[in-house]
N, C-alpha and C positions, 0 to 999 in steps of 0.2 A: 508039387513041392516048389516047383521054380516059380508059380504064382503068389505062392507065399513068402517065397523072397523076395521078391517085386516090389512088396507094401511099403510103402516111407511109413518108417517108425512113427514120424511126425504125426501120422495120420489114427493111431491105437487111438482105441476109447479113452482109455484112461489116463492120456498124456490129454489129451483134448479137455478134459473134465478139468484135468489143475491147471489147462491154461486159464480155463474159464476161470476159476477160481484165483487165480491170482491178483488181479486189479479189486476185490470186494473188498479179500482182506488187506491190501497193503494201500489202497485208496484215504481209509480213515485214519492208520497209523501218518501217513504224508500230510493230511488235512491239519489231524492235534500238530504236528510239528511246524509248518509252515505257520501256524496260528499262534501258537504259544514260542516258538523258541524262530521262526526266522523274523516275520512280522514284528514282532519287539525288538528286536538286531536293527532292522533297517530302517523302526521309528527313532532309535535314540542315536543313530548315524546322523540322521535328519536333525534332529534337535540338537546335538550337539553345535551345530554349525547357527543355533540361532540365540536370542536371548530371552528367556520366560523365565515368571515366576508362577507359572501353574493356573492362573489365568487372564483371559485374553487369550489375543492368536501370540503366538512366536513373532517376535523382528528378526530377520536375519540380520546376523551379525559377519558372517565369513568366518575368519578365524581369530576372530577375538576371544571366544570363549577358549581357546585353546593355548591363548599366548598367557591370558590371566589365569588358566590353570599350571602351565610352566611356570612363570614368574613366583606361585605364591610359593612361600617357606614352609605351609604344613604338605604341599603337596611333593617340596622333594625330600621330608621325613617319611610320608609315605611309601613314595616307591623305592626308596633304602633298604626302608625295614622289609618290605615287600620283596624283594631280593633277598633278603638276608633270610626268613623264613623259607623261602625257596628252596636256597643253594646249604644253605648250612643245615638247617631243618632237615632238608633232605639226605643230606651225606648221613646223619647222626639217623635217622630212623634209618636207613638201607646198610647201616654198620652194624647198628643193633640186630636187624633181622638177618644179615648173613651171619651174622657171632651164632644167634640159634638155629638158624637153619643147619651149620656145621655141627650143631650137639644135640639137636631135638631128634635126627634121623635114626642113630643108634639107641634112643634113652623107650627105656619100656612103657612108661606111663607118657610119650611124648605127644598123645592125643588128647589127655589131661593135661597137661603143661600149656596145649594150643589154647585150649580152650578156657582159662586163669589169663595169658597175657593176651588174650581178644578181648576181653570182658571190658577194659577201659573206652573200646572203641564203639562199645555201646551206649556209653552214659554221655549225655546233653552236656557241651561244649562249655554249655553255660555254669552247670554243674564243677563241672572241670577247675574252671578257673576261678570257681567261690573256694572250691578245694585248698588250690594251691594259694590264693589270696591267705587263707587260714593261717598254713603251712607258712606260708612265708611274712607272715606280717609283723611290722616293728612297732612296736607299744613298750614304753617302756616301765609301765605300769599290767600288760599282759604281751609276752611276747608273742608270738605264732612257734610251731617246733622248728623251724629251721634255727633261730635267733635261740631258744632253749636249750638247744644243744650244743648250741655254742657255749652260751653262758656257763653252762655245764660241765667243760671243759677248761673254761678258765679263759675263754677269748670275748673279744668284744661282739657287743650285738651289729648287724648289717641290717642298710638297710636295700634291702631286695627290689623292692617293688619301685624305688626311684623312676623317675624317665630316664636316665642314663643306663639303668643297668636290668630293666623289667624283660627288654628282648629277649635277654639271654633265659630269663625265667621262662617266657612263652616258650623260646625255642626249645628247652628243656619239659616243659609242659604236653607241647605239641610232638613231641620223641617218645615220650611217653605212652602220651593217648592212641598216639597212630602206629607206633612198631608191630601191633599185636594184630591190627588188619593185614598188613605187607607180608609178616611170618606166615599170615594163614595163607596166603596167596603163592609166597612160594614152598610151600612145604604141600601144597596142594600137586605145586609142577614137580616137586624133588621126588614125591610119592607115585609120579608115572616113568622114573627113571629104571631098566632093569637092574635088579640087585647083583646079576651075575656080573656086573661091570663093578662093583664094591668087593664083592669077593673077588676078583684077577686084582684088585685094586693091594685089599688085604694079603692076598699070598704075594704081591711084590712087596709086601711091608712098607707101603705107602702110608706116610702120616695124613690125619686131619686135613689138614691146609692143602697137603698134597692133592686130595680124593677132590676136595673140594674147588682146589681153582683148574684140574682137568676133566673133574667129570661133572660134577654137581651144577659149578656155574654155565660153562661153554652147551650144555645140556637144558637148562632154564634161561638160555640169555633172552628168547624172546619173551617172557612172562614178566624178567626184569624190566626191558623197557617198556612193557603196556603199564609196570606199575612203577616207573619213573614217568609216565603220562598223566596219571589217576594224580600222584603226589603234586605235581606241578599244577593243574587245575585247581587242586585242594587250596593249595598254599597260597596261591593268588587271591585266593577269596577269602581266607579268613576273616574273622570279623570277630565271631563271639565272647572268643576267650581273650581276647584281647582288650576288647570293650569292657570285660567284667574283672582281667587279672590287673592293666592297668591305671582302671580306673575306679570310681563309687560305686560304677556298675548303672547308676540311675542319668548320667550323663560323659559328656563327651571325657575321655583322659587325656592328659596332656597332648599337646600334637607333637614333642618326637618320638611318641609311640605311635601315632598311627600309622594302618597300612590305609591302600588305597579304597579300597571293601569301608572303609573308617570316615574315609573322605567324599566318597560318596554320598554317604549317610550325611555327612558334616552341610555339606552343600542342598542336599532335599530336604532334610530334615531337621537338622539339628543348629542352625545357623540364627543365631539371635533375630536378624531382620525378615529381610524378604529370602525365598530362597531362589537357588540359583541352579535352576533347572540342565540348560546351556552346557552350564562347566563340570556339573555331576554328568551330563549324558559323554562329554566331554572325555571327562575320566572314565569313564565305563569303556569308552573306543578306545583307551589305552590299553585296558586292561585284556579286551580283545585281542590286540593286536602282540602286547606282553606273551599271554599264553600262545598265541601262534606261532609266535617267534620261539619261544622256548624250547615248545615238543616239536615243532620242526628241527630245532638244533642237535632235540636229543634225541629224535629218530635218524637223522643224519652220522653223529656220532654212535649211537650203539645198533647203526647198519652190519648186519654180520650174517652170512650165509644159515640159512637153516639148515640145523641137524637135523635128519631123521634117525628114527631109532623103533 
């Protein structure tokens, strides 16, 4: 017996066997990733710092491509609007989804309810915003329903889709399309909370709002901020529905709508002359650095001891 206490663990067959087995399978997953997602990080770092139009070698430039991407005027509609989807977008979707997460918990059909306001978040972006372009379009010879209903009431038609006032439509579009992924996600954590903590909750005749900002939330706070992470990635990249809600859809729309995802595009691709490789990879290192700053920020502020339970 004391021989066989003896043995380093370390040394069983079958610990020996996964170690073997651990560099096979986590070798190829490191490879795809270094290849597809570090490798393209550290080419358009590099290029960013030089001047191309796609061919030829690169001139390096230093930071010129970077002062002519501050300098220009669609680049600080850009990152405005890009901020504004962020911060406001986000508040409106995580308001919506804590409104149902507080009413979907007791409703008896609330597994059918999940599954009706996820449905948006399945349909192509692009989709989306021919939708709402529909909905919201001003013709004063065919209206869209937003302007229908108005006239129908006896007020003037609006026009929605402006550059002045399309943000607001996206932001409203994008609250939309995304509340019903975030509900799934926390009604997925609310559903591992014990119930006997609702019921002590009910016999103190605790209200709604009550249950929910002592038990519900401080109990899901870590699931909120992985999907205040998810949302801030999302939001920075937008591109689709914006491309099609404020614009023809077939080219670029006005630039105080664009976000940076836009200006990208605007610079590789879509730029009447040469394009301007340089200042798109330029803006892309913003963009990186944007989201870093962010879910750093907002992992720092919604730091909070884990519960267990």
């Amino acid at each position: 017996m004391a021989r066989g206490r003896d043995l380093p663990v370390t040394g069983t067959p079958h610990l020996a066997r996964k170690q073997r087995l651990f560099w096979p399978f986590v070798l190829p997953a490191i490879v795809l990733y270094v290849l597809f997602l570090v490798g393209p990080a550290i080419v358009t770092v590099a290029l960013s710092f030089t001047r191309w139009s796609g061919a030829g070698t690169p001139r390096f430039a230093g930071l010129d491509e970077y002062a002519q991407m501050l300098g220009s005027e669609s680049f600080g509609y850009a990152f405005g609007n890009t901020l504004m989807y962020v911060a406001v977008g986000g508040v409106g979707t995580f308001l919506f989804a804590f409104l149902f997460a507080m009413v979907l918990r007791d409703m008896k059909a609330s597994k059918l309810i999940r599954a009706i306001l996820f449905f948006p978040n399945i349909v192509a972006p692009v989709a989306i915003g021919m939708f709402f372009g529909f909905v919201f379009r001003y013709n004063p010879s065919k209206q869209g329903l937003a302007n229908f209903l108005l006239n129908l009431v006896g007020a003037p038609a609006a026009k929605f889709l402006q550059p002045e006032s399309v943000v607001w439509v996206v932001i409203g579009a994008l609250i939309w399309a995304s509340a019903g992924f975030y509900i799934t996600i926390l009604m997925a954590a609310i559903d591992r909370i014990p119930p006997y903590l609702y019921e002590d909750a009910d016999l103190c005749g605790a209200t709604p709002w009550q249950k929910f900002r002592h038990i519900t939330l401080p109990m899901i706070w870590d699931v909120v901020g992985i999907a205040g992470v998810l949302w801030t990635i999302g939001a920075v990249k937008i591109f689709e529905m914006v491309f099609v809600l404020a614009g023809p859809g077939t080219y670029l729309p006005p630039n105080k709508t664009w976000t940076l995802a836009i200006y990208v595009y605007d610079r590789s691709f879509g730029t009447q002359g040469t394009p301007e490789y340089g200042v798109a990879c330029a803006t892309a290192v913003v963009m990186i650095v944007l989201v870093t700053v962010l879910v750093l920020t907002l992992r720092w502020v919604m730091r909070r001891e884990r519960l267990e339970y």
